[in-house]
Backbone bond lengths (Angstrom), bond angles and torsions (degrees), N, CA, C in turn:
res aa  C-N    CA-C-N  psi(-1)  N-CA   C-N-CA  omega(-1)  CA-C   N-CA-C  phi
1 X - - - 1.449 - - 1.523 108.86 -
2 X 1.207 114.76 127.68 1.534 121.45 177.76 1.529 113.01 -114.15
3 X 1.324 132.80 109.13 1.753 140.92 175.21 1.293 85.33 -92.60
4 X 1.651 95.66 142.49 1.485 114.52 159.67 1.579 104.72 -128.32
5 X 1.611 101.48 154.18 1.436 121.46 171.57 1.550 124.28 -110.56
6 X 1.216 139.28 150.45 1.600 98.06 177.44 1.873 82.27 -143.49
7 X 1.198 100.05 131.12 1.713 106.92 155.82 1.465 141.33 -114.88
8 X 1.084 141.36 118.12 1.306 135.20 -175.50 1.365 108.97 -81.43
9 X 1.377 125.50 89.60 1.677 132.38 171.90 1.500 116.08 -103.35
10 X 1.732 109.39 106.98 1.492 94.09 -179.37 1.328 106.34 105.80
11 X 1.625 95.82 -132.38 1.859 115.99 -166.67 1.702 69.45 -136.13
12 X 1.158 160.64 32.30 1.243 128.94 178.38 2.144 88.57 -153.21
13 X 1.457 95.31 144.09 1.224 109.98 171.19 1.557 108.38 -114.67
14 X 1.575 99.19 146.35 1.081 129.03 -150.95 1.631 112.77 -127.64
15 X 1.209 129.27 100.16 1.422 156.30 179.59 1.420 116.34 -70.82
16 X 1.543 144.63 106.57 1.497 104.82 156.53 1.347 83.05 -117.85
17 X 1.385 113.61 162.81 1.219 152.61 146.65 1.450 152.64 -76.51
18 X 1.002 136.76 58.33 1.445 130.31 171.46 1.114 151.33 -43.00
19 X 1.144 117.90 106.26 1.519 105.84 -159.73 1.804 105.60 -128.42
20 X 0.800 130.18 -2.21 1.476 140.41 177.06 1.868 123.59 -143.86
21 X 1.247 134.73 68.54 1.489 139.39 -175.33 1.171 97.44 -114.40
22 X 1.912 99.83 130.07 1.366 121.00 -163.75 1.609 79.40 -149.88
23 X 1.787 104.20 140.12 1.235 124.66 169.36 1.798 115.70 -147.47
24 X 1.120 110.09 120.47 1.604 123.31 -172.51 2.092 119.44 -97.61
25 X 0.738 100.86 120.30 1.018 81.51 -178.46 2.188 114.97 -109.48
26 X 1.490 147.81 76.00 1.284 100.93 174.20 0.988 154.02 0.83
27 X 1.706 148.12 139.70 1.141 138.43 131.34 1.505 124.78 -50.18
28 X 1.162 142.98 -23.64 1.128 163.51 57.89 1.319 115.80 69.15
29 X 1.229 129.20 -69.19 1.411 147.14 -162.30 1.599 114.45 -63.27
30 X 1.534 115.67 93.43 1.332 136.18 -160.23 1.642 107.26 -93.33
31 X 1.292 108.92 -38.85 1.596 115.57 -167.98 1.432 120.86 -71.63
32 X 1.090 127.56 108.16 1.549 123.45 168.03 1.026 134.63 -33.40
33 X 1.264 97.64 -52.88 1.546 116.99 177.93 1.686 127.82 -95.70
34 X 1.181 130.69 5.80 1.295 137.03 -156.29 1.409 115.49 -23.40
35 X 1.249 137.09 175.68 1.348 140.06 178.93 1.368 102.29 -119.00
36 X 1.349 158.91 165.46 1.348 159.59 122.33 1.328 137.52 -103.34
37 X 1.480 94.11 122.57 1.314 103.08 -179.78 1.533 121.58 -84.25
38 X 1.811 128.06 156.16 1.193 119.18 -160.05 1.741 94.56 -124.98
39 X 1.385 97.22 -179.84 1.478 106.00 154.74 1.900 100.26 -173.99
40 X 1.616 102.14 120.73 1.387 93.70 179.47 1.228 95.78 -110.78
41 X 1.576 115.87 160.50 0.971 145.85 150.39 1.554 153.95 -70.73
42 X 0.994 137.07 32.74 2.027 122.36 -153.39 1.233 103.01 -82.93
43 X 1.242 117.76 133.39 1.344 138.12 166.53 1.669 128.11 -71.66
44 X 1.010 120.63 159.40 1.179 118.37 165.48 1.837 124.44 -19.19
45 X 1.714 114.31 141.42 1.096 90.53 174.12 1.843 118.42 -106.10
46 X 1.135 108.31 152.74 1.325 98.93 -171.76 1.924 113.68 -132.89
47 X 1.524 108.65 101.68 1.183 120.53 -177.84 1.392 112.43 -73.29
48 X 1.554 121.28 130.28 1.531 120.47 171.63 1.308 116.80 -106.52
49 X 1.207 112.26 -5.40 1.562 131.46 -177.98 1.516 101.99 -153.22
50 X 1.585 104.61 -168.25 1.111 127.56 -169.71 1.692 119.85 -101.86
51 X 1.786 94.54 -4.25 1.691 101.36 -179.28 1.653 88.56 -161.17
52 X 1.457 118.31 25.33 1.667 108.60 142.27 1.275 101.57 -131.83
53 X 1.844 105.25 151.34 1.240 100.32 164.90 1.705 100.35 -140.77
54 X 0.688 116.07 158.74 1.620 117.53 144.79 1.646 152.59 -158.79
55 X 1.481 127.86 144.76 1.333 121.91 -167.37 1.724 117.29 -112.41
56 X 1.419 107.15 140.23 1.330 113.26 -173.56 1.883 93.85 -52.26
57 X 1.408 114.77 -162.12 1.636 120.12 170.89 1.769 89.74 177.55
58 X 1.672 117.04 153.60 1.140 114.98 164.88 1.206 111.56 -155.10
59 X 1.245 123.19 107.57 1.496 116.19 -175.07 2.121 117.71 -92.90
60 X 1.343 79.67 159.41 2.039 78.03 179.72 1.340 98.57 -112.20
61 X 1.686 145.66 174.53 1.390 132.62 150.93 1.330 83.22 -150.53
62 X 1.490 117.12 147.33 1.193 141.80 161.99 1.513 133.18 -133.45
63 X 1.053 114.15 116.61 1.434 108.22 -175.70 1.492 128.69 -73.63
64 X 1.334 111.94 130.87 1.610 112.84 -178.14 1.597 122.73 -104.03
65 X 1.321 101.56 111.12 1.001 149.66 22.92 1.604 123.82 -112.70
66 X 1.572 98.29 143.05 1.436 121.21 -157.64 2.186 110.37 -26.87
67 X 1.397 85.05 138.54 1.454 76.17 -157.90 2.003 101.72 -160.93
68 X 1.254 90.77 -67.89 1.310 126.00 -176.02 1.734 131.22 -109.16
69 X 1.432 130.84 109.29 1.672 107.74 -164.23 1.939 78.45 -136.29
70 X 1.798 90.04 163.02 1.672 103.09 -170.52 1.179 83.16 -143.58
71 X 1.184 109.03 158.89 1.736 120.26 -178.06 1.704 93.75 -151.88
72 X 1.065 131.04 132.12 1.130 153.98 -171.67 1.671 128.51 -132.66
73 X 1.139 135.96 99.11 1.600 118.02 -172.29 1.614 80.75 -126.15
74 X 1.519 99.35 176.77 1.500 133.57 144.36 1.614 117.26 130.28
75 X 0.954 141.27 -161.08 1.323 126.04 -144.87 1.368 108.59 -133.01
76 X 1.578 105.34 152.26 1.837 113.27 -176.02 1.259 102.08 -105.12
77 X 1.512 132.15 128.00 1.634 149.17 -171.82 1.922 85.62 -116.38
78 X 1.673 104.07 121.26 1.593 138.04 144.79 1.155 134.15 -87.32
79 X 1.070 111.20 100.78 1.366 115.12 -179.21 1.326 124.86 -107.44
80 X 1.338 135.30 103.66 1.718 120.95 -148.69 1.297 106.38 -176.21
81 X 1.179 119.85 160.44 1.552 111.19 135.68 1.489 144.27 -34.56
82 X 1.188 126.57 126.01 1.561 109.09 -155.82 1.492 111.56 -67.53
83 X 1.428 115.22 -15.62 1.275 127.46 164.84 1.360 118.85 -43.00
84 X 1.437 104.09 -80.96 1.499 117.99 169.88 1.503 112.35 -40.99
85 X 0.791 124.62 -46.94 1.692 142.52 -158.35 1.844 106.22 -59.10
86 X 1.909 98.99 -48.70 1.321 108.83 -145.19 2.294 82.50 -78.00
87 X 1.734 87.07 -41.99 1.564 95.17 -176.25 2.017 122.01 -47.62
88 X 1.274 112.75 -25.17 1.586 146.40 172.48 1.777 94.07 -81.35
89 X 0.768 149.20 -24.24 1.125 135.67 -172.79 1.939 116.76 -128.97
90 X 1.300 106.63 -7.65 1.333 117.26 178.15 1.564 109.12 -108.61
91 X 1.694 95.29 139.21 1.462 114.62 177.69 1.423 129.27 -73.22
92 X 1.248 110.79 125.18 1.756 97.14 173.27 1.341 141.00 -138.75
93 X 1.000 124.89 86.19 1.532 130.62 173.62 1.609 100.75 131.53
94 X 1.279 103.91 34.52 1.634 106.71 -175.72 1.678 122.99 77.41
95 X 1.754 106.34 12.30 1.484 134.12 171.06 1.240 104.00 -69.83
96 X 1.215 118.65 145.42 1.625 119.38 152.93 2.033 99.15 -61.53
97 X 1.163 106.26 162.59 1.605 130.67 167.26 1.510 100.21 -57.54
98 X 1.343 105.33 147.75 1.481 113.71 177.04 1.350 119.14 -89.15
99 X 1.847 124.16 22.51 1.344 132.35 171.59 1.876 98.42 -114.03
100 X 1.590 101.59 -14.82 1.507 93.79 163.51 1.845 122.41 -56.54
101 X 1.591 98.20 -37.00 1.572 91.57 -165.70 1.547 97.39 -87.43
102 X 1.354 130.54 -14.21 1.373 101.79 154.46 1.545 137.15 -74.34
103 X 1.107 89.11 5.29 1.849 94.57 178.13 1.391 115.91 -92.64
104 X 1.764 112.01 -37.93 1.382 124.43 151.72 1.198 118.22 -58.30
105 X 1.822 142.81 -35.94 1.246 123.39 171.60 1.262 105.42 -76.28
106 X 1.487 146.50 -33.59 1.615 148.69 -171.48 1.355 89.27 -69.45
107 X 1.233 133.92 -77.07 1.508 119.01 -178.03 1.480 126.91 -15.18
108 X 1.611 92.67 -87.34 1.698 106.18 165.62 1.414 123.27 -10.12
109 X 1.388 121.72 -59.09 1.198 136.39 158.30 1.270 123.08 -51.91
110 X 1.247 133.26 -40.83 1.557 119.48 175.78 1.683 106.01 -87.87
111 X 1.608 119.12 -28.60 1.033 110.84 166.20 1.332 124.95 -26.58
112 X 1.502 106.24 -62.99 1.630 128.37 -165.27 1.411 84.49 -45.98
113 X 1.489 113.66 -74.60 1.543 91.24 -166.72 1.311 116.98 -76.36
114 X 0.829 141.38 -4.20 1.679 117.20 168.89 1.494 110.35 -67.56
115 X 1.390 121.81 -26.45 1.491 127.69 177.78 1.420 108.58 -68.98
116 X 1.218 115.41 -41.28 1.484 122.64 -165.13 1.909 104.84 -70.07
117 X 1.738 110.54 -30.92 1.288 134.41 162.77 1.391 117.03 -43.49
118 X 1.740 107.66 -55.02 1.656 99.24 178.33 1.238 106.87 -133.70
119 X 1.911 99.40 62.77 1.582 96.27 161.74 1.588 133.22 55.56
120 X 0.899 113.07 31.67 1.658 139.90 174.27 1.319 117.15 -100.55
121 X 1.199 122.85 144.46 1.973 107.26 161.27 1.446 91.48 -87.35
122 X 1.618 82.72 151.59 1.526 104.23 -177.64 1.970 117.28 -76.97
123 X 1.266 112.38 145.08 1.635 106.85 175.36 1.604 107.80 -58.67
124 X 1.284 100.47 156.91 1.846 98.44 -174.05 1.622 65.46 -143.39
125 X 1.359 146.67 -16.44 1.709 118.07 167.14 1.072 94.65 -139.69
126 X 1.848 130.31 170.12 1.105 122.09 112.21 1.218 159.42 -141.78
127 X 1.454 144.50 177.53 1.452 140.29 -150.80 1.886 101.38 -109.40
128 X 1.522 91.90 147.90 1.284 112.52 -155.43 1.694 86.00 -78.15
129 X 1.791 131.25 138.21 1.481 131.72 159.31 1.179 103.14 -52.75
């Protein structure tokens, strides 16, 4: 199964892709409120042109305490000026890249529902593993 997202940020459009969402739930899972912890991923970047590019990404989330786990992969498509593009994908001042926080807000959002799927409260933040 492949979900797509599409955003217009800028002068450059913005793709993610899904290609792997996995959500677990315990029997186990006592806490109302859980907290979740994250860990994202971006992969390599890989230009096919001169105004597309795109990078795999894979995020983990786990709820604390252990309870709940999400597994998330698939890939972010750039479409832009290579200008814009390189600025969306480059780090600065010891920041994550500014195509990281769209992968953390697109997440967030499918989270909700995958939580809402197996009976979990959904993350409203989350904390770095």
């Amino acid at each position: 199964m492949i979900v797509q997202n599409s955003v217009q940020l800028k002068n450059v459009q913005i793709n993610v892709q899904y290609k792997h969402v996995e959500a677990y739930r315990s029997a186990k899972i006592d806490d109302v409120s859980p907290k979740y912890a994250f860990s994202i991923y971006l992969g390599e970047v890989i230009e096919s042109d001169s105004t597309n590019t795109y990078l795999p990404f894979m995020v983990d989330v786990e709820s604390k305490p252990e309870g709940a786990f999400f597994k998330i992969k698939g890939k972010i498509f750039i479409n832009g000026p290579r200008k814009m593009v390189k600025k969306l994908i480059a780090s600065k001042d010891n920041e994550p890249p500014e195509i990281w926080s769209r992968v953390y807000e697109e997440t967030l959002q499918l989270l909700s529902s995958l939580a809402d799927s197996i009976q979990v409260p959904p993350p409203t933040h989350l904390e770095n593993l």
